[in-house]
LOSETI-618743 format. One line per 5 residues: their letters; for each residue x, y, z of N, C-alpha, C, O. Coordinates in steps of 0.1 Angstrom, whole numbers. Each point is the difference from the previous one (the first is absolute). Example, Ala and Ser with C-alpha at 12.3 -4.5 7.8 and 13.67 -1.06 7.14 Angstrom:
REM residues 2
as> 132 -57 78 -9 12 0 9 12 0 10 0 7 | -14 11 -14 9 11 0 -8 11 8 5 11 1
END
This chain:
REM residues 368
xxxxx> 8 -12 0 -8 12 0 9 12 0 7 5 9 | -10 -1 -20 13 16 -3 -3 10 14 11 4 5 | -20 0 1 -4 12 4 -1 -7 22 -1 6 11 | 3 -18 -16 5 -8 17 -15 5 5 -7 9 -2 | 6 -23 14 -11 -2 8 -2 10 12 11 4 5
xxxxx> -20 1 0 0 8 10 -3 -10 10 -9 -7 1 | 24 9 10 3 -11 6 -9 4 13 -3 -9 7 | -2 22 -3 -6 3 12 -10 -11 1 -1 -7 11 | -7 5 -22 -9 -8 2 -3 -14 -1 -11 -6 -1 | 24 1 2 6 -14 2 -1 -5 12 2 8 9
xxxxx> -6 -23 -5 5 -1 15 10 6 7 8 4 -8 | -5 -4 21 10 9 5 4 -12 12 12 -1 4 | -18 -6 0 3 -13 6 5 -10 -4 -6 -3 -10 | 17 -9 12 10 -9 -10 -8 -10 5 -10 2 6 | 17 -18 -7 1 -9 5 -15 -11 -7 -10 5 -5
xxxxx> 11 -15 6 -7 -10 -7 -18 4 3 -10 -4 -6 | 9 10 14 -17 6 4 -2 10 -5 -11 6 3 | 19 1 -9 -1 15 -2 -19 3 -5 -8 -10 -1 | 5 21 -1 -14 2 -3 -2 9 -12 2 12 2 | -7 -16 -14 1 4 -8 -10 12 1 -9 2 7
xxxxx> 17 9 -21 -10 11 -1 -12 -5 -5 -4 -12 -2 | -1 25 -2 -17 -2 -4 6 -1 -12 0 -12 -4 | 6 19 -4 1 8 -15 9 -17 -2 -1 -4 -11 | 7 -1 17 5 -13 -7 -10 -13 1 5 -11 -1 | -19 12 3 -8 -11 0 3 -7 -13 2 -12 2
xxxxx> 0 17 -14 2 -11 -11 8 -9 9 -6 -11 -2 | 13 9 8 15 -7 -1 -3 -9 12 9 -7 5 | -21 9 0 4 -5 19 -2 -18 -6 7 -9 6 | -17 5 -16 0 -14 -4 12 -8 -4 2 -12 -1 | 7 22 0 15 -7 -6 11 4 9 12 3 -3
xxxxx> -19 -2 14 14 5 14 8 -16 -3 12 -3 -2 | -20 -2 4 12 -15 1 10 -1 -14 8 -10 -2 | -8 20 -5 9 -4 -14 6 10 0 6 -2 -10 | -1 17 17 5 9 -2 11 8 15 -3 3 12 | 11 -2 -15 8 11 12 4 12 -2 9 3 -7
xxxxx> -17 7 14 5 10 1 10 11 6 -3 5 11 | 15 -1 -19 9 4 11 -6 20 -2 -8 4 -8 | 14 1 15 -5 14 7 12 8 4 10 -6 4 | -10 19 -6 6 12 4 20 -9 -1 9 -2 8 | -12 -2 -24 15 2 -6 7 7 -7 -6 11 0
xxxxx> 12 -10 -6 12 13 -5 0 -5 -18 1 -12 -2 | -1 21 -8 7 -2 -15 9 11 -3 -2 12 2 | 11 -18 -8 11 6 -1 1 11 -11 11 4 -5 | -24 1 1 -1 11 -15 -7 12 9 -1 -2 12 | -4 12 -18 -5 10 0 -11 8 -9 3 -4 -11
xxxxx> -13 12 9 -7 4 -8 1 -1 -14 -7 -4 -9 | 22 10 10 7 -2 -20 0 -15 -1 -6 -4 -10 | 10 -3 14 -2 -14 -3 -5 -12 10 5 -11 2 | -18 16 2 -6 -10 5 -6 -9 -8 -6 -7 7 | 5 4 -20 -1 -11 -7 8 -8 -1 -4 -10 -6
xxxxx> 20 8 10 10 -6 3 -5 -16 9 6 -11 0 | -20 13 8 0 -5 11 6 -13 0 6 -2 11 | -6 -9 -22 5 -11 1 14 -1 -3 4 -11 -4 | 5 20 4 11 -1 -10 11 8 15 12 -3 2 | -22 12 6 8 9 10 12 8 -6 1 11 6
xxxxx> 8 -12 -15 9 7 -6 8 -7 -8 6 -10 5 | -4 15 -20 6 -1 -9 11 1 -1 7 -5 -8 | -3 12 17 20 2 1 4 -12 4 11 -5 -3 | -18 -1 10 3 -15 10 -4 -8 -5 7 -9 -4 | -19 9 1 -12 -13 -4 -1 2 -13 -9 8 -1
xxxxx> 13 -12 -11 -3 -2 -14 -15 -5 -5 -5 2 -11 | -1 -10 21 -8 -6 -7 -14 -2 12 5 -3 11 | -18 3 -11 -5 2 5 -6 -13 8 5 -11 -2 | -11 12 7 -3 -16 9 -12 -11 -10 -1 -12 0 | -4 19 -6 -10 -7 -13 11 -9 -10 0 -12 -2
xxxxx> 10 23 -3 11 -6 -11 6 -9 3 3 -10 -7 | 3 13 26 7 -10 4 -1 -14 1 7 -9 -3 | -28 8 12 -7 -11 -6 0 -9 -16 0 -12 -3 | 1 26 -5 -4 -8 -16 10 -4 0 0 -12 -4 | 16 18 6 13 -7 -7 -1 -17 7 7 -9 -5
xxxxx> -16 8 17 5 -10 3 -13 -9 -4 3 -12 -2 | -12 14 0 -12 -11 -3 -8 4 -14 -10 -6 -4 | 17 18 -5 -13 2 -7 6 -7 -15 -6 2 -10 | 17 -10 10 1 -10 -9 -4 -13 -3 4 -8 -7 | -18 8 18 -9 -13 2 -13 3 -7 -7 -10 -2
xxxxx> 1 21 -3 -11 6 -3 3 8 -15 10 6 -5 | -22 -8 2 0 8 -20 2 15 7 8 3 -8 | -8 4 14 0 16 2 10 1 14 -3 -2 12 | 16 7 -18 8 0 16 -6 7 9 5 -4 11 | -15 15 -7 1 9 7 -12 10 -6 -1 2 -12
xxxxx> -7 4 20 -9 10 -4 -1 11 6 -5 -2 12 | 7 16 -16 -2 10 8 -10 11 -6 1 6 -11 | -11 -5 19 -7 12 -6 -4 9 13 3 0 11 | -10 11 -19 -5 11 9 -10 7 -7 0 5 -11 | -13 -6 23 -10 11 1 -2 9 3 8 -1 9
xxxxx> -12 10 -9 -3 15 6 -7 10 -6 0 0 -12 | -9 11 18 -4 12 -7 7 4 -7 -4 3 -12 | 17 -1 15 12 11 -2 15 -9 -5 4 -10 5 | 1 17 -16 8 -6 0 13 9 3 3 11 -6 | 3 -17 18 10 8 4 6 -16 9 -8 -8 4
xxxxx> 22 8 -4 5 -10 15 -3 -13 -4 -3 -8 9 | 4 4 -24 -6 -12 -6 10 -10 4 -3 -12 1 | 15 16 -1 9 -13 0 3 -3 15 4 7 9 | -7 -20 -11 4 -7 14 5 -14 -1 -6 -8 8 | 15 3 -16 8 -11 -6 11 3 -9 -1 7 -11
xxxxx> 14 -14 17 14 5 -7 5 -8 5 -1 -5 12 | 13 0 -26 5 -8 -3 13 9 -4 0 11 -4 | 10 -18 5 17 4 -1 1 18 0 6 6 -8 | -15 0 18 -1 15 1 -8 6 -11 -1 12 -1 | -5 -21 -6 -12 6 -12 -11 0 5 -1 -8 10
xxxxx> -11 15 -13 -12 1 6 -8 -7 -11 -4 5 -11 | 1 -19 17 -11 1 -12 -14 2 1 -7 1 9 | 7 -3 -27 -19 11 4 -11 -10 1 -2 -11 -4 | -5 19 12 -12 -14 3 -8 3 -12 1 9 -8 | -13 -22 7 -14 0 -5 -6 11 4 0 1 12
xxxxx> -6 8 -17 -9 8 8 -18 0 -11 -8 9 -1 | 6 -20 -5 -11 -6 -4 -1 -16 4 8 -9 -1 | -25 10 5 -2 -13 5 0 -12 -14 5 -11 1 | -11 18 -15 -4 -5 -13 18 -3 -1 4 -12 1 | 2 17 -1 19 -4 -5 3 -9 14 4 -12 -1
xxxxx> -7 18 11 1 -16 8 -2 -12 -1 7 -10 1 | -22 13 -4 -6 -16 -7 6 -10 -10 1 -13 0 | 3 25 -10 9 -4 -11 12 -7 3 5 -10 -5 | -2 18 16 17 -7 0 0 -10 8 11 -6 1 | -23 0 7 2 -7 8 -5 -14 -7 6 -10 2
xxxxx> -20 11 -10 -10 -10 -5 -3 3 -14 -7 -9 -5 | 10 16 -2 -3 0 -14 5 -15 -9 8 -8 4 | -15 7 -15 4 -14 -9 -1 6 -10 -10 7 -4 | 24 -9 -2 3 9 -15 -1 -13 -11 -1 -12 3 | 2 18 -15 1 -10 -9 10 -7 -3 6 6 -9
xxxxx> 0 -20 14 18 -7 1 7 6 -10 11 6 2 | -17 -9 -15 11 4 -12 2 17 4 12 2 4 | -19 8 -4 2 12 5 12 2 11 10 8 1 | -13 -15 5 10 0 12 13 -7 0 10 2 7 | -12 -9 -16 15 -11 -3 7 12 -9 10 4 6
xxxxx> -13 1 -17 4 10 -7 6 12 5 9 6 -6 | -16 0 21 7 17 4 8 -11 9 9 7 4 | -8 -18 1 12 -2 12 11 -4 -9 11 0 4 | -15 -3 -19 9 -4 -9 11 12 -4 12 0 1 | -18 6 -3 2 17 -3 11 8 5 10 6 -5
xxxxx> -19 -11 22 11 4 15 10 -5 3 9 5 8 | -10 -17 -13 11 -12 1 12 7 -9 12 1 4 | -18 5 -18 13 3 -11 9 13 5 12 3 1 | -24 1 2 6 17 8 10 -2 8 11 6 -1 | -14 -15 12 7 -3 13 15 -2 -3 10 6 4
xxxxx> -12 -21 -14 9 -2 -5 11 9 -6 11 -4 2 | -13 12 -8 7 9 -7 6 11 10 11 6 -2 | -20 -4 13 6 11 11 11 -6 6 10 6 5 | -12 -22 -4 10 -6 12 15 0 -8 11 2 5 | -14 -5 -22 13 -1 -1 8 17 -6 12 3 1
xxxxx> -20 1 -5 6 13 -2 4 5 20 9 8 1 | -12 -11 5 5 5 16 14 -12 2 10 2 6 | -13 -12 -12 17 -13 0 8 8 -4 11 2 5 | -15 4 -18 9 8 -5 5 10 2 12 1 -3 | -19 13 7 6 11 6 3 -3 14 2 11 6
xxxxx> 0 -24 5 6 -5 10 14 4 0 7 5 9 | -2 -10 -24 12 0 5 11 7 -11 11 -4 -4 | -21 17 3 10 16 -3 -3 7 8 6 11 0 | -16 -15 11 1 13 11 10 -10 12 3 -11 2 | -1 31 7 4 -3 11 -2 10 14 -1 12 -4
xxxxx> 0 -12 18 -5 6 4 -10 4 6 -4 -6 9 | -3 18 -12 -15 -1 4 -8 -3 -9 -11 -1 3 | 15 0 -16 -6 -3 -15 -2 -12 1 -8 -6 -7 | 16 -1 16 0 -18 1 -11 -3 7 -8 -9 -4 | 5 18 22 -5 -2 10 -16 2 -12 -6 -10 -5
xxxxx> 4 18 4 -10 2 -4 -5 -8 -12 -13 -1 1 | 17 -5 -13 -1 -9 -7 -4 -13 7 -9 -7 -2 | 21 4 12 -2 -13 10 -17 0 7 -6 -11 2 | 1 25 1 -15 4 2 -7 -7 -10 -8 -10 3 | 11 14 -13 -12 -2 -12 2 -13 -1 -10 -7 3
xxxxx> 22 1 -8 2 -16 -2 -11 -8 8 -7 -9 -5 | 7 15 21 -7 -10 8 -14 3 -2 -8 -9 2 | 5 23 -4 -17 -3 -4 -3 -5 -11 -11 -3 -2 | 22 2 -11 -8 -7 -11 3 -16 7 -12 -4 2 | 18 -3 1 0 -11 6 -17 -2 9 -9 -7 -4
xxxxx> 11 15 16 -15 1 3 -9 -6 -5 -4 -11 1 | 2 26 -15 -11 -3 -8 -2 -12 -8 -12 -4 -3 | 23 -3 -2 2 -10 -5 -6 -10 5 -6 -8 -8 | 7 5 21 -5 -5 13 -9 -4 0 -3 -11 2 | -7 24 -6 -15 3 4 -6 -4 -14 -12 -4 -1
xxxxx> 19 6 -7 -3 -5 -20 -6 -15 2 -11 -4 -3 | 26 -4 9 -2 -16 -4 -13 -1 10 -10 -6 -5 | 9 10 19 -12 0 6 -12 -1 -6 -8 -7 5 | 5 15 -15 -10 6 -7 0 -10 -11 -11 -2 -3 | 19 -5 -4 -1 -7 -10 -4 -14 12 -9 -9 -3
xxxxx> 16 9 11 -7 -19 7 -10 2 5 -7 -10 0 | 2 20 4 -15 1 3 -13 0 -10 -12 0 3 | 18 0 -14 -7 1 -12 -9 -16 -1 -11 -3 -4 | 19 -4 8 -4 -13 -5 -12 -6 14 -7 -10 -2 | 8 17 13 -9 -2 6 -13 2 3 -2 8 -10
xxxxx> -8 -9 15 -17 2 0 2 11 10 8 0 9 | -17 9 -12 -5 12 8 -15 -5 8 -9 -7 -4 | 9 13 14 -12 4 6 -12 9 -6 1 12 -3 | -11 -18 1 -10 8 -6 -6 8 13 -4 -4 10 | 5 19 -15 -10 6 15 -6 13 -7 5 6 -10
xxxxx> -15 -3 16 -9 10 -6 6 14 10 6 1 11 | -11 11 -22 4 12 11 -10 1 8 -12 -3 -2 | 19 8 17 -9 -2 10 -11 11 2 0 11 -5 | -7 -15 12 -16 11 2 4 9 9 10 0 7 | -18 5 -7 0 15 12 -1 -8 14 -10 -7 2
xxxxx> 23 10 10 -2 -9 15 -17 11 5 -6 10 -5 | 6 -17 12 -10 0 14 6 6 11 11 -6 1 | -12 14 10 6 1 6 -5 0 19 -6 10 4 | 9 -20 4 -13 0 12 11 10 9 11 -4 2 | -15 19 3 6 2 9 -11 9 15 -1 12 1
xxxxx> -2 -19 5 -13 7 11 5 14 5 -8 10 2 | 23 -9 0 2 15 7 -1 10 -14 1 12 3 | -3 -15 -17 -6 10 -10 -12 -2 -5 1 0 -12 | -11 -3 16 -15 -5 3 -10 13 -6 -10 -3 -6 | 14 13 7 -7 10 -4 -6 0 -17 6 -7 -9
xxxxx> -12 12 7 3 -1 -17 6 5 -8 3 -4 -12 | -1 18 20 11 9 -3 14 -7 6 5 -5 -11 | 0 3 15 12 -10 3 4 -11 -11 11 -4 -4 | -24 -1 0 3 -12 -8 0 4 -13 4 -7 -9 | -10 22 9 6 5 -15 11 5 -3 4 -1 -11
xxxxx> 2 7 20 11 6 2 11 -9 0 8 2 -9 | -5 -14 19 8 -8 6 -1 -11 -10 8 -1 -9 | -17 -7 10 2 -12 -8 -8 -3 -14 -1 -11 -4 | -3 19 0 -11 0 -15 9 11 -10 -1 0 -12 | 7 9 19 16 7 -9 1 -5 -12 -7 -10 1
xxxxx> 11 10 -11 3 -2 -11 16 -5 -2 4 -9 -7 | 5 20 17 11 -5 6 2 -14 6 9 -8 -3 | -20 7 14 -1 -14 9 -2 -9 -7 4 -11 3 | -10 12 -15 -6 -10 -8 14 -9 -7 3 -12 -1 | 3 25 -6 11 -2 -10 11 -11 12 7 -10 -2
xxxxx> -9 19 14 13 -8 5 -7 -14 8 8 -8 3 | -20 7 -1 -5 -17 4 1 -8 -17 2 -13 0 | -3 19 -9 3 -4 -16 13 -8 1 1 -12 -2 | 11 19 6 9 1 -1 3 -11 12 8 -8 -6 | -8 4 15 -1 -4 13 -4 -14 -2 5 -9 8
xxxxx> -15 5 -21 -6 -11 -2 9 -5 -9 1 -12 1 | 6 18 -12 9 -7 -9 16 -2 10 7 -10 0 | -5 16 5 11 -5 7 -1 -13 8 9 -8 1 | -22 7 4 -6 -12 7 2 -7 -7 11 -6 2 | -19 2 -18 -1 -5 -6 15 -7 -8 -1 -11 -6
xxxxx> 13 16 6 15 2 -6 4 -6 11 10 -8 -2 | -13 9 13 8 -12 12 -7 -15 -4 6 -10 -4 | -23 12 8 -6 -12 -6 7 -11 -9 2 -12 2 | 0 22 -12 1 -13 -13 17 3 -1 5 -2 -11 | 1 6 19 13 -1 3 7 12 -18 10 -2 -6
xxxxx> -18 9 4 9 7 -9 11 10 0 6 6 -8 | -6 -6 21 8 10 7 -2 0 18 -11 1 5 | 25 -4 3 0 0 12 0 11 7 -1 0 12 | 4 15 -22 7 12 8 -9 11 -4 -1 2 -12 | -5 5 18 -9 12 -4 3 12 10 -3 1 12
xxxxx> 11 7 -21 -2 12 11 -14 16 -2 2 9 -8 | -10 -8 13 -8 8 0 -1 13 7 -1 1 12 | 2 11 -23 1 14 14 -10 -1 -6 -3 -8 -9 | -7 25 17 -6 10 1 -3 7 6 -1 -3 11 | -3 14 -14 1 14 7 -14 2 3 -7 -9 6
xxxxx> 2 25 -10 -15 4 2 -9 -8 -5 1 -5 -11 | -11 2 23 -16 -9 -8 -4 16 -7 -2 -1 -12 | 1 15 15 -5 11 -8 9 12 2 12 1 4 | -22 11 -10 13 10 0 2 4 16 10 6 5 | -23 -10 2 2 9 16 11 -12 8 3 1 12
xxxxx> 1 -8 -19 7 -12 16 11 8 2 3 2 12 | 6 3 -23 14 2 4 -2 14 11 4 -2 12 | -10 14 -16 -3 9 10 -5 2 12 3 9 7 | -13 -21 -6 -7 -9 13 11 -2 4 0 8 10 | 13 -13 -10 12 -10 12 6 16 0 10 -1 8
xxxxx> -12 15 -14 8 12 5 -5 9 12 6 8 6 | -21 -14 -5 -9 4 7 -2 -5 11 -5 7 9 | 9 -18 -6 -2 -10 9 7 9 13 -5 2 11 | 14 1 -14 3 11 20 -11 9 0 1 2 13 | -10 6 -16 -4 11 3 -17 -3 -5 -6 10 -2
xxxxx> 1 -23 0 -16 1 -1 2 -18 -2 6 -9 -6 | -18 12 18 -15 -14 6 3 -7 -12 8 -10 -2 | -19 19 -8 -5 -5 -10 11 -8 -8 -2 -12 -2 | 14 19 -4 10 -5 -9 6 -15 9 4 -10 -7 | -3 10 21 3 -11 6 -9 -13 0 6 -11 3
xxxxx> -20 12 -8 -18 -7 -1 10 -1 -14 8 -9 1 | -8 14 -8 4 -6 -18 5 -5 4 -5 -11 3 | 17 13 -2 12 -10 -2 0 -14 0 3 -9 -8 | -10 11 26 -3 -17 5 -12 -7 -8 -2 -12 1 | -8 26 -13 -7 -13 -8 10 -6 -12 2 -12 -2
xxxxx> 5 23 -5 13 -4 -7 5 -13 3 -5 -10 -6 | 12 9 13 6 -15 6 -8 -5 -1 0 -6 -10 | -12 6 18 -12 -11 -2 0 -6 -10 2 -12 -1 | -4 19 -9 -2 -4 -15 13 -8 -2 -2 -11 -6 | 12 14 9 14 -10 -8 -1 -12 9 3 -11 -5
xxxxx> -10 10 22 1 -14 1 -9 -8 -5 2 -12 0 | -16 19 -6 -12 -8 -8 12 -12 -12 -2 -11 -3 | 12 21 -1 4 -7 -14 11 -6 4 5 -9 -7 | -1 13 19 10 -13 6 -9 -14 8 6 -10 2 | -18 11 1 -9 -10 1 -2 -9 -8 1 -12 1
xxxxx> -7 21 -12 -5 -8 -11 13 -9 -7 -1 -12 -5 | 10 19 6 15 -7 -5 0 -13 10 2 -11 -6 | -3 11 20 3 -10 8 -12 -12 -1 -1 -13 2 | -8 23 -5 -13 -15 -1 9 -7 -12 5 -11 4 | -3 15 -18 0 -7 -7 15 -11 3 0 -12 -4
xxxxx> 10 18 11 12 -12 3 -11 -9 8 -4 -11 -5 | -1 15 14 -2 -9 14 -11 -11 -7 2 -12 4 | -12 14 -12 -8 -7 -3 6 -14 -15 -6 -9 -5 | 22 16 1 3 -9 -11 8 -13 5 10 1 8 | -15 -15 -13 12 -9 7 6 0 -8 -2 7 -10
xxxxx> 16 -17 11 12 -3 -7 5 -15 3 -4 -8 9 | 12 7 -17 2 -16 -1 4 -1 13 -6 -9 5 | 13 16 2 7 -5 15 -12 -6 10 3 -8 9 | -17 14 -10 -8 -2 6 -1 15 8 -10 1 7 | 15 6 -9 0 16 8 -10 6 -9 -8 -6 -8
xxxxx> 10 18 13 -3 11 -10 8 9 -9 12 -2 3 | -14 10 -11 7 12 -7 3 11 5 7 9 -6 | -12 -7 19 5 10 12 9 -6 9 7 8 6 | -5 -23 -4 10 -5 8 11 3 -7 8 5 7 | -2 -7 -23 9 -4 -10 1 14 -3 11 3 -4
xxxxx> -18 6 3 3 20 -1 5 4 9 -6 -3 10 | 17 12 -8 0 13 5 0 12 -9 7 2 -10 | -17 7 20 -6 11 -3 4 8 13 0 -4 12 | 5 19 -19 5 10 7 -8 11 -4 -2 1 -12 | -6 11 20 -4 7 -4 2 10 16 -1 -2 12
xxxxx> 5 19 -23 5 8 9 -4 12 -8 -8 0 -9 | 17 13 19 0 7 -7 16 7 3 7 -3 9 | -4 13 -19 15 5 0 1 11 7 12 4 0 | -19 1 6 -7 11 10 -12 -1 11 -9 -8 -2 | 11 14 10 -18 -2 9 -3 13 3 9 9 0
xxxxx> -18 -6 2 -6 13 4 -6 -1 16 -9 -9 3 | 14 18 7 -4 6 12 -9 10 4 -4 6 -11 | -2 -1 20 -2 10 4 10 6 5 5 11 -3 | -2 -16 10 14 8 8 12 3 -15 5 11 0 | 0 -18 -10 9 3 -9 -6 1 -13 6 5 -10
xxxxx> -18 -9 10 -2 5 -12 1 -10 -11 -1 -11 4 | 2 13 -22 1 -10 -5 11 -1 -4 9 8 5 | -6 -16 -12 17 -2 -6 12 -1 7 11 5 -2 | -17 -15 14 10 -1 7 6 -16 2 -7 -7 -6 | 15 2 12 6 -11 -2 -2 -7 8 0 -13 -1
xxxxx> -1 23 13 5 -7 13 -9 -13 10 4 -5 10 | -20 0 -17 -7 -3 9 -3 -10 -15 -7 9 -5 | 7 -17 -2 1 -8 -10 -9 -12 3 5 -8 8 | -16 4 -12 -6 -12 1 0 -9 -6 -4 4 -11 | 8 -18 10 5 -8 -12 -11 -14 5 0 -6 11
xxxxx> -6 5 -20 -7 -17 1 5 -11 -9 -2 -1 -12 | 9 -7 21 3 -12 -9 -7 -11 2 0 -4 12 | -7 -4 -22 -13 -7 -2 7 -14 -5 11 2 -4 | -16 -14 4 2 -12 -6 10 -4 7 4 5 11 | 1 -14 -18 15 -11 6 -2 -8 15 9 -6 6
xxxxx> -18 7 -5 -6 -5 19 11 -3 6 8 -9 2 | -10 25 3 16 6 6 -7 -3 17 -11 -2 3 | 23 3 4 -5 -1 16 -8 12 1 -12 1 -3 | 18 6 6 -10 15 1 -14 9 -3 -5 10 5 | 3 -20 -16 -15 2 -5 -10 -4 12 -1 -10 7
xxxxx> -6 21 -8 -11 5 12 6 12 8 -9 6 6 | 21 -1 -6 8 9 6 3 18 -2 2 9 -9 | -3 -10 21 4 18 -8 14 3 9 1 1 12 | 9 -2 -22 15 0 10 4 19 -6 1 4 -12 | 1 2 23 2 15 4 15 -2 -6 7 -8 7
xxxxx> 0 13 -18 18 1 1 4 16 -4 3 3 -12 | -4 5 24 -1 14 -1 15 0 -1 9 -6 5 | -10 16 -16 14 7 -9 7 -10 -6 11 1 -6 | -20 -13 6 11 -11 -12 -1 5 -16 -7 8 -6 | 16 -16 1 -1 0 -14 -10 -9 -6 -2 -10 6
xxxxx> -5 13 -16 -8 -5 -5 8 -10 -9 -6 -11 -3 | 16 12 1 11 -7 -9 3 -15 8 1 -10 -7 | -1 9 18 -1 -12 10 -10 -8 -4 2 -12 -4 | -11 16 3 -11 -12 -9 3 -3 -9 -1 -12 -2 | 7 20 -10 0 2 -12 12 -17 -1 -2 -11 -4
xxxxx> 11 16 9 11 -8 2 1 -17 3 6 -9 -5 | -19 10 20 -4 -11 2 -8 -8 -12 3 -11 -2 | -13 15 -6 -10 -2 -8 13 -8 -10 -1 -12 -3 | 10 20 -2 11 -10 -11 4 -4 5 9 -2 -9 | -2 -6 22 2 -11 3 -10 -7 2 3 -12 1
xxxxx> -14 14 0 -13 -9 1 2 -11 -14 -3 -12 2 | 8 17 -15 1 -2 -11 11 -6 -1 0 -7 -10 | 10 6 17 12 -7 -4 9 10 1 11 -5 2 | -13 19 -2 13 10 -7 6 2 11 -5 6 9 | 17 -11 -11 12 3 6 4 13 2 8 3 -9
xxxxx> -11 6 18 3 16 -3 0 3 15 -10 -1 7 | 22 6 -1 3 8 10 -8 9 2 -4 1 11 | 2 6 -19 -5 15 4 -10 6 -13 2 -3 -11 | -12 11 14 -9 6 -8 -2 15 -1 -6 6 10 | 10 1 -20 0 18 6 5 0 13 10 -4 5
xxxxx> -17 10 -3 7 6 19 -5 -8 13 -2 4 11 | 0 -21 -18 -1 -11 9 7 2 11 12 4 -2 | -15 -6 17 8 -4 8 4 -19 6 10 -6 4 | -25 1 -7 5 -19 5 -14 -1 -9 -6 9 -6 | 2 -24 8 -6 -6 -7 -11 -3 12 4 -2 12
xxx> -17 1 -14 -9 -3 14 -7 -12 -4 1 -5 -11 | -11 1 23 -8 -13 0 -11 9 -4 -3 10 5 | -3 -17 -18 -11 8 -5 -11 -12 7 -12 2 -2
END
C-alpha cells in the first residue's frame, strides 16, 4: 500500500489474544492463517517509499520478489509478475532487479494476457524464432567486441554479455513451454465484497463497489488463479489511492476526526481484498493434502504509515502481515518497535532456501 496504513487504528495490544479492530473484521476469519508484526521501521523515505521491498539499491540490487523468482520462477511458464493499480500514476515501481526498476502491469486486460492468453502455436513458434535470431546475433557480435575492449569498456560489455545470456535463458524457456498445455481460465467477474464495519450504503459505494476496488479484486483473482494452476509462483502487487481524496485524507489525519474516520474505512477496504485473497488460498486443496495458503506466503504492507501524532509518510510505526506457510505465529500480533522491516524480508528468503546473510538494512533473521 503506497500511501501506508494508519497504524493508530491497529491493535495496540500484542500477544496471541490480541483483539482485533472493528475496521479489520474482513480478516478476523483467517486469524489462524496470518501474523501481524507492528510499529517497525523501513529503511526509505517519501522520495522512495516505493522501494519498500528492495529497502535500498546501493546495497540491495534486487528486490525480494526477484530474489524469490531467481530462485523458483524457472519452474513456471511466467518467471514472476509485477503489476500496479492506482487512481494516480505516480510511485509505480516497486520491483528491481540488478538496480533497474522494472515496470509493472498497470492493466488488468495485459495482465490477463500475460498470464493466461492462448496464442496461435505457429504464431508463436515464428516471433520466438525471430527472438532467437536477434539474440543470437547480439551474443556473438558482444564475443566479439569482448575482446578489443579494455577497462571500463570491458566492465560494462561484461554487463551486457550477461543480460543477453539472461535473455537467452528466458528465450529457451519460452520455446520448452511451447510444447506444453495451458490452463484454460476465463477473465474474472467483478469480486463481491462482505465487510460489516462498511455497512452503510454510502460506505459500500465508496469503499468496496469503487471501480478502483473492483479493478484491484480483478486483479487479486488472476494472481490467485496463476498460483492455482501454478503459472507463476511470484506476484508482486502495489497500489496507491482507491480515489483522488485517499492521499490528502493520510495529510489530514493529525488535525481532523473526520480524515482519521476515512482513513480507517480506506484500510478497511484493502483488508476486504486481502480477505477475499485469503478465502481463495484457504478454500484450494493441493496434492500435499494442505491447502494453497499453507504452500503461499503472502506479505502485505505498506512503505510508510500515517499517525496522528507524525502524520503521514512516515517510517517509523510500519505494519507488515505475513499470511500462509503455517508459520508458528499465525494468530499473533508480535510488537517489534524500531525494527527493520527488512528482518522479515530476510527471514521469508531463507524460508525458500536462500542462503543470504543479510537483506537491505537487515539486522538477523526472526521466527516468523
Amino acid at each position: 500500500m503506497g500511501y501506508g496504513l494508519f497504524t493508530d487504528a491497529l491493535p495496540q495490544t500484542d500477544g496471541a489474544d490480541y483483539v482485533f479492530s472493528d475496521h479489520m473484521e474482513p480478516l478476523k476469519k483467517h486469524r489462524d492463517h496470518f501474523t501481524l508484526y507492528s510499529k517497525m521501521r523501513f529503511g526509505g523515505n517519501h522520495a522512495n517509499d516505493h522501494m519498500c521491498f528492495v529497502g535500498n539499491t546501493t546495497t540491495n540490487p534486487d528486490s525480494l520478489d526477484q530474489l524469490v523468482a531467481d530462485h523458483v520462477g524457472h519452474l513456471t511458464r511466467v518467471r514472476n509478475v509485477v503489476t500496479f493499480i492506482s487512481h494516480a500514476h505516480h510511485h509505480i515501481v516497486a520491483s528491481w532487479r540488478n538496480r533497474l526498476p522494472v515496470m509493472p502491469i498497470q492493466s488488468t486486460r495485459v495482465l490477463f494476457e500475460t498470464l493466461f492468453a492462448r496464442t496461435d502455436r505457429k504464431t508463436e513458434e515464428r516471433l520466438l524464432a525471430n527472438k532467437k535470431s536477434v539474440l543470437d546475433g547480439s551474443l556473438e557480435e558482444a564475443k566479439s567486441l569482448m575482446a578489443r575492449v579494455s577497462g571500463r569498456d570491458k566492465q560494462r560489455l561484461e554487463e551486457y554479455f550477461a543480460a543477453l545470456r539472461e535473455s537467452e535463458q528466458e528465450l529457451n524457456k519460452s520455446i520448452e513451454w511451447l510444447s506444453r498445455s495451458r490452463q484454460d481460465v476465463e477473465f474474472p467477474i467483478a469480486p463481491s465484497f462482505e465487510n460489516e464495519f462498511l455497512a452503510t450504503d454510502t460506505d459500500k459505494q465508496r469503499f468496496l463497489t469503487n471501480p478502483r476496488q473492483i479493478q484491484r479484486g480483478i486483479a487479486f483473482d488472476m494472481i490467485y488463479k496463476a498460483f492455482k494452476f501454478d503459472v507463476t509462483r511470484v506476484a508482486n502487487f502495489y497500489m496507491t489511492g482507491l480515489d483522488n481524496d485517499h492521499h490528502i485524507t493520510t495529510h489530514n489525519v493529525p488535525k481532523s476526526e473526520e480524515a482519521r474516520t476515512s482513513l480507517t474505512k480506506y484500510d478497511s477496504s484493502f483488508f476486504s481484498l486481502m480477505a477475499n485473497f485469503y478465502d481463495k488460498l484457504s478454500s484450494t486443496r493441493v496434492e500435499s493434502g494442505g491447502t494453497l495458503m499453507d504452500e503461499t506466503i503472502t506479505v502485505s504492507t505498506g512503505n510508510n504509515s500515517v499517525t496522528k501524532r507524525m502524520g503521514p509518510h512516515n517510517g517509523s510505526e510500519i505494519p507488515v502481515f505475513v499470511a500462509g506457510g503455517k508459520f508458528a505465529n499465525h494468530g499473533g500480533h508480535i510488537i517489534r518497535k524500531g525494527e527493520t522491516t527488512c528482518d522479515i524480508y530476510l527471514s521469508i528468503l531463507q524460508q525458500f532456501g536462500i542462503e543470504q546473510g543479510r537483506f537491505g538494512n537487515s539486522k538477523k533473521s526472526i521466527e516468523l
